[in-house]
N, C-alpha and C positions, 0 to 999 in steps of 0.2 A: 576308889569309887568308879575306875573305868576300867572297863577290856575290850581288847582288841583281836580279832583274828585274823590269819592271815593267809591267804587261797597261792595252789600253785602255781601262778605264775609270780611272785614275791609282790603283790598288790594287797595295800591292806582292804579290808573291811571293818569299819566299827562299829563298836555299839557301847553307848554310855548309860552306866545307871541314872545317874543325878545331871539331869537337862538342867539343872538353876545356875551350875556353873560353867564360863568360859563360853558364850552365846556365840559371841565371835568368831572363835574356833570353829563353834559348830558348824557356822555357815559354808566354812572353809571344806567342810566333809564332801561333798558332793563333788567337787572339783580336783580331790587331787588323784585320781586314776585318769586324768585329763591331763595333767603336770608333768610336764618332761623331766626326767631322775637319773641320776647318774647312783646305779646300783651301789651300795656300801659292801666295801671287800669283805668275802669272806673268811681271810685271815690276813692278819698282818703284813703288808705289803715291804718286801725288801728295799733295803738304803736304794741299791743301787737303780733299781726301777723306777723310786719313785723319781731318784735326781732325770730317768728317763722320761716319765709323766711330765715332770715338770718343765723339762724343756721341750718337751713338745708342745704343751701347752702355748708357752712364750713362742715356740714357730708361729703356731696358727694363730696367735696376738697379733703378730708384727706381719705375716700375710695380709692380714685384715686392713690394716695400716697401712696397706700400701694400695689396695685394690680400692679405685676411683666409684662413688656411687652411679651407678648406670642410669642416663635420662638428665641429669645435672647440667644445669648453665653456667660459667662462669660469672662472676660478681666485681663490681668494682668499688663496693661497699667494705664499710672496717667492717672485721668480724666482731659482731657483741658478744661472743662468746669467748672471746679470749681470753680473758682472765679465770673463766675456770676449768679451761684444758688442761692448767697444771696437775690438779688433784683428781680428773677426770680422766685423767690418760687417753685424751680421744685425739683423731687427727681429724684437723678439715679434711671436707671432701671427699673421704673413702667411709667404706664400711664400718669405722670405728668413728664416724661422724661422734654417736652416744658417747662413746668408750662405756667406765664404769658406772654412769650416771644414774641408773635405773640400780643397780644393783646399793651404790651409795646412799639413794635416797629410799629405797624402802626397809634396809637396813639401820638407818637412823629413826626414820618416822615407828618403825617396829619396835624399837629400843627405847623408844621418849613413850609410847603409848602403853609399853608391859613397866615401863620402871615408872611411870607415872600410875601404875594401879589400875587403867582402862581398860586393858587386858590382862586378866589373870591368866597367869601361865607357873602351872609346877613344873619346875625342872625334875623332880624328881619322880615324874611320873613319861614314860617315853612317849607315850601318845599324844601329849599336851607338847612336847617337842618338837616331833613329826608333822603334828598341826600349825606350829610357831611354823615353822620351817616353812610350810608349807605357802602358808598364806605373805610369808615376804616373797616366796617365790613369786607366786601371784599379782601380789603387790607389786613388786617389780615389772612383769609381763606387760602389766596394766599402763605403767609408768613410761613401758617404752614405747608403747603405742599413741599416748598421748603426746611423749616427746618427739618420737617423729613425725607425727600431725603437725604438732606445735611448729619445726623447723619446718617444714614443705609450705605451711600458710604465711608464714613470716616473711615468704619471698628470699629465702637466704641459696634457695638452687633455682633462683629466678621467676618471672613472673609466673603467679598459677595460670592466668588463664592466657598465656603463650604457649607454656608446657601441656599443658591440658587433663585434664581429669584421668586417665588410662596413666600416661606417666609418672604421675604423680602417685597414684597407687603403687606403680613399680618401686618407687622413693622409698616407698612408706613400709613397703612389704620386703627391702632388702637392708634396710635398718631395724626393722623388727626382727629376721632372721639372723642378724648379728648380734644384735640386743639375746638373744637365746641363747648362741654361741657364747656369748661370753659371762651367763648367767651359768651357763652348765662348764664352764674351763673352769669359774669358781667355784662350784661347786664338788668336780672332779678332786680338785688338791684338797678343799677342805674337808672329803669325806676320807682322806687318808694315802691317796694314790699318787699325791705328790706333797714337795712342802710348802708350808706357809699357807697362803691364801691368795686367789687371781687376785684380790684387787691390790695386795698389798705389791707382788709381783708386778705387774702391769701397769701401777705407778710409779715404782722406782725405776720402771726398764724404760717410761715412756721420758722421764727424767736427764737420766744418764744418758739417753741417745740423742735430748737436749742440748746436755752439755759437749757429748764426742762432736756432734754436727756443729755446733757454733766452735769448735775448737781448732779442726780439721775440714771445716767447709769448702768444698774447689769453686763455690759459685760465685762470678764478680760481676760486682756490682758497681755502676758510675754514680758517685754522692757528689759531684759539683767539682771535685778533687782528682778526677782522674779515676781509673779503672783501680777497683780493690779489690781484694777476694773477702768472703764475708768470715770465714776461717779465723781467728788472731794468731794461733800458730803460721799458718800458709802465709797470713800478713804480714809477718812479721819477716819471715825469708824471703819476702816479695819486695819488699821496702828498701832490704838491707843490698838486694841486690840490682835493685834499679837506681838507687839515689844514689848519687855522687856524695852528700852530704850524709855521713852515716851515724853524724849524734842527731840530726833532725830523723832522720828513719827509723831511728831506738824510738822516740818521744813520741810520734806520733803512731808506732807499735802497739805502745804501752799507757796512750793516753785517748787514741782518736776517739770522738765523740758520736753517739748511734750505731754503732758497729761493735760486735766484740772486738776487747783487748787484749793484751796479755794482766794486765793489772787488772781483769776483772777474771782471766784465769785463775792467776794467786790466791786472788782474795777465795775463789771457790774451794781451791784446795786448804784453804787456812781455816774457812768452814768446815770442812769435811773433819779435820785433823780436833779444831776445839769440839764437836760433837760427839766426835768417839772419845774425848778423854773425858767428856763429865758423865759417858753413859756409864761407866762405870764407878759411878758417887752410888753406895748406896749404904742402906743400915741392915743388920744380919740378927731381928730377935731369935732365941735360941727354943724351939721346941720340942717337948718330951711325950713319947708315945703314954696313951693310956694303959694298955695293957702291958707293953712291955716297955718297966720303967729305964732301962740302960739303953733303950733305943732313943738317940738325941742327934735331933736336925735343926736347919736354921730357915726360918721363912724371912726372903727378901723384901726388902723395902727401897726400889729407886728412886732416884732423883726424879728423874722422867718415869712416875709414877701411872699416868694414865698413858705414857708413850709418846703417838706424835697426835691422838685424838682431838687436842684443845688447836692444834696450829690448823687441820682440818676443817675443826667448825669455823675459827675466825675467817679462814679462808673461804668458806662456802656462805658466810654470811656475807663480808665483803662483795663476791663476788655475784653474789643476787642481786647487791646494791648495785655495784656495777652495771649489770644487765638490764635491770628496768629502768634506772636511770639513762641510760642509753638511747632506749628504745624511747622514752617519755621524753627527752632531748632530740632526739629527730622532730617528734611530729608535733612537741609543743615545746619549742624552744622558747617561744615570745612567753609562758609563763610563769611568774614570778613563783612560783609553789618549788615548781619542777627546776627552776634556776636553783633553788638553795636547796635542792635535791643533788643536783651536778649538772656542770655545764663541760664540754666534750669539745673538743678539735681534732680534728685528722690532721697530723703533719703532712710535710710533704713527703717525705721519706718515711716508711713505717714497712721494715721487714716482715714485722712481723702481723701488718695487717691490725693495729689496735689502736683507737681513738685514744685520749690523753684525757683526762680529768684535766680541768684547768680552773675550777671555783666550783665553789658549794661544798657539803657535804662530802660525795664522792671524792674531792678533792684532799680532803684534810681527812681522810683515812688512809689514803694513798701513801707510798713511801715516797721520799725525796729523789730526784734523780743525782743529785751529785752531793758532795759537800757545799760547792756555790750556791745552790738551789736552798741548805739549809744556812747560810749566813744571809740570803735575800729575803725568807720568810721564816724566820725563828720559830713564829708562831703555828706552823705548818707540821716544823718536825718532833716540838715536842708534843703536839695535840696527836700525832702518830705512834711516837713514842710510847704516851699514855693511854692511850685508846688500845694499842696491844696489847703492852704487859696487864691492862684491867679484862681487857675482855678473856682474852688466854688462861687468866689465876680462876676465873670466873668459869668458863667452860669445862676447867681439868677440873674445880671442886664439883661440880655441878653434877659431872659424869663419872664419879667413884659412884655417885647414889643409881646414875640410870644403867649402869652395864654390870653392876652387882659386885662390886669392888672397894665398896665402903669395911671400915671396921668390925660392923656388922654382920655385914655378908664373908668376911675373911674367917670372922671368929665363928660361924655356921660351917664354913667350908672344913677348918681346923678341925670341927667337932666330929664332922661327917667322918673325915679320914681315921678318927679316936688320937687326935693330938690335942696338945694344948700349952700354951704358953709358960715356957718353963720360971718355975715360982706362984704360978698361980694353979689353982684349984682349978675343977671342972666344972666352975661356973659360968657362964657366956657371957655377962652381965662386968666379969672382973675382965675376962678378954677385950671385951668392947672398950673397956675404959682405957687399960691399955694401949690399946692397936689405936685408939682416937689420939694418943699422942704424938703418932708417926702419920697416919694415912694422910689425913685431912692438911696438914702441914705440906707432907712430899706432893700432894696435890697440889694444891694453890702454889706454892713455891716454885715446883718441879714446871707449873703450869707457866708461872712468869719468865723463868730461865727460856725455857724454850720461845716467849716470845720475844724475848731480850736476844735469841743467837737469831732469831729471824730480821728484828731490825738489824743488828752489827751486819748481817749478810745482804741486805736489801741497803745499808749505806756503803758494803763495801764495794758496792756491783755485782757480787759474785751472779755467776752466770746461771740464769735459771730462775732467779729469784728466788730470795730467803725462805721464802716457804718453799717451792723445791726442793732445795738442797736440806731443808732440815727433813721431809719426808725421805729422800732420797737416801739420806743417811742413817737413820736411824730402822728403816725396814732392809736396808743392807745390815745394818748391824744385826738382825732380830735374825735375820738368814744364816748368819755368819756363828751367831749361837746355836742356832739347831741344828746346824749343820758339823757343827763340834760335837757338840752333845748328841746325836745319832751318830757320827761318824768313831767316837770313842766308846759307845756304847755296841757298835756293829766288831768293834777293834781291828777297823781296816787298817792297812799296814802303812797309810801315807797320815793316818793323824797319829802315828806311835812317836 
């Protein structure tokens, strides 16, 4: 019921029969010959290129990251943003102020609004795609304009009316031009020219240089104790070789308190290592072509069935809490409402610039800082405990229905390709019942696992925090598969 045509310079033009459907979309028409695109290849883009895309990509990422925003004050305020720089891959103070934030959230809100039925949208129609696409692109744009408004009036690059109106536009207008950049570096990989996807990229990179820098860090620091480098590797050969006493230098290596250790090393790589042995848990139904009955393949069913999607949301929902509990803690602390929302302290020492939950709500979402901390409030760690593993089982079953990954949707996908679940017929109806045995299970299930390795990581200290390190490893791992699978499919001579 729709055509489209398309003029030369690759811009489309539409024109829909039936107005009654996809209103939404429609609005979206007029705007996107205005929408900045990263043209889609016109053939198949070689292995080797795209691994070239995609590390160019990650240069101009980590450029971005480093360049300071122009006109900015320093602050001597916690950052309320810090709890969601993990999954946002953004840095204070430069150009990746955002990071993915704008593209995360109209991404999600795009996804909750077509799987909840608000917008219809046929995949199988390209124009209804083109327009999806379109308008998260937008939605995003929009996003980021608002976000960096949001950050410049919040006072967090210092007073507005010191900085002055003219500066403050320059704020506004060099975060939005990075906010673009890095809507169009996601878009470059996901239209083929590189692998994976910016955001999944740019999280795990922003991750890992997490972990290298707290690992390897030369910068010291005075905590009451004498000069330390903030490193635990470099601490650790700092200790061994200034102390006279070289079993207290081991202990206080692998034990000191607010600083990386080595024991919060370990414990990361002991994450890293149970994460890749459960990703490969999964179950293998056996599928038989319809037309050609001796062609027989297996569709997968993982453990980590929605991926790292459910440790994401809990973590973006957290970290909302977070943030306006914060903000609502500054300026009505004396309120008994906003008290059992969260109450906040600045240590004295805070690396990493981040207030502390110390009661309320806020608090008892929070992970425990030590094992001491869970023998002092029992009630603390297991309300943590359980408030992940429900909300995680909760998000991963939630999101097979909104990103089209349900039973349902698998046994449609099957039918499209002319497969079908071997032993049953070519009815959709025996599929679904089937495939409900597995999905909905590997979900909820798959969904708890992952936030049971995020507590075990979040009590073991590992570095980066358990959510970190669970996205960190499992979008390496996802890299590491396609990366096999084009590289044996190319039959380059170093994966033989």
């Amino acid at each position: 019921s729709t055509q489209s045509t398309w003029d030369a310079s690759g811009r489309s033009s539409w024109s829909f029969r039936n107005s009654r459907k996809m209103r939404f979309l429609h609005v979206i028409r007029p705007f996107m010959n205005f929408l900045p695109e990263v043209a889609t290849p016109e053939k198949k883009v070689k292995f080797q290129d795209r691994l070239l895309w995609t590390a160019l990509s990650l240069f101009i990422f980590l450029v971005c990251c480093q360049i300071p925003v122009f006109g900015i004050r320093p602050s001597k305020n916690a950052d309320p943003f810090y709890w969601m720089r993990v999954i946002l891959a953004s840095n204070k103070g430069t150009l990746m102020e955002l990071g993915i934030s704008p593209i995360v959230t109209s991404g999600l809100v795009m996804q909750l609004l077509s799987g909840a039925k608000i917008i219809q949208v046929d995949e199988s129609i390209k124009e209804d795609r083109v327009l999806f696409n379109g308008a998260q692109k937008l939605f995003g744009l929009g996003i980021t304009v608002v976000e960096a408004v949001a950050y410049v009036m919040s006072g967090m690059y210092g007073d507005v009316k010191e900085i002055g109106f003219f500066t403050c536009s320059i704020i506004v207008l060099q975060l939005f031009i990075a906010g673009v950049i890095c809507i169009l570096l996601d878009e470059l990989l996901q239209k083929g020219y590189g692998l994976g996807s910016g955001i999944s990229l740019f999280i795990a990179t922003n991750i890992c240089e997490t972990i290298v820098w707290k690992s390897f860090s030369p910068t010291t620091i005075n905590t009451g104790r004498g000069t330390e480098f903030e490193g635990a590797v470099i601490a650790l050969f700092h200790l061994l070789i200034t102390r006279t006493d070289k079993v207290r230098a081991m202990k206080e290596a692998f034990y000191r308190p607010q600083l990386p250790n080595i024991t919060n090393l370990l414990a990361t790589v002991l994450v890293f290592v149970i994460v890749i042995f459960f990703q490969g848990f999964r179950v293998e139904l056996p599928v038989v072509s319809i037309k050609q009955r001796n062609t027989q393949s297996t569709y997968p069913i993982r453990l980590f069935y929605t991926s790292n999607m459910p440790i994401i949301l809990q973590t973006a929902l957290v970290s909302n809490l977070y943030f306006f509990s914060q903000i609502l803690y500054k300026r009505f602390s004396n309120n008994i409402f906003v008290g059992l929302l969260g109450r906040w302290e600045e240590p004295e020492y805070s690396p990493s610039g981040a207030s502390i939950p110390v009661g309320g709500l806020a608090y008892y979402v929070s992970p425990p800082q030590s094992f001491g901390d869970m023998l002092t409030d029992p009630f603390h760690a297991v309300f943590y405990i359980a408030f992940v593993l429900t909300t995680c089982a909760l998000f991963s079953k939630a999101w097979i229905d909104v990103s089209g990954s349900s039973a349902r949707d698998v046994a449609k996908q099957l039918r499209e390709q002319g497969m079908v679940l071997k032993g049953h017929r070519n009815i959709e109806s025996s599929m679904v019942k089937e495939l409900n045995r597995y999905i909905p299970t590997a979900a909820a299930f798959g969904g708890m696992c992952i936030g049971a390795l995020t507590v075990v990581a979040d009590f073991l200290g590992a570095i980066g925090s358990g959510t970190g390190i669970l996205l960190a490893v499992t979008i390496i791992y996802q890299y590491f598969e396609t990366f096999v699978k084009e590289g044996s499919t190319m039959n380059l001579p170093f994966m033989r």
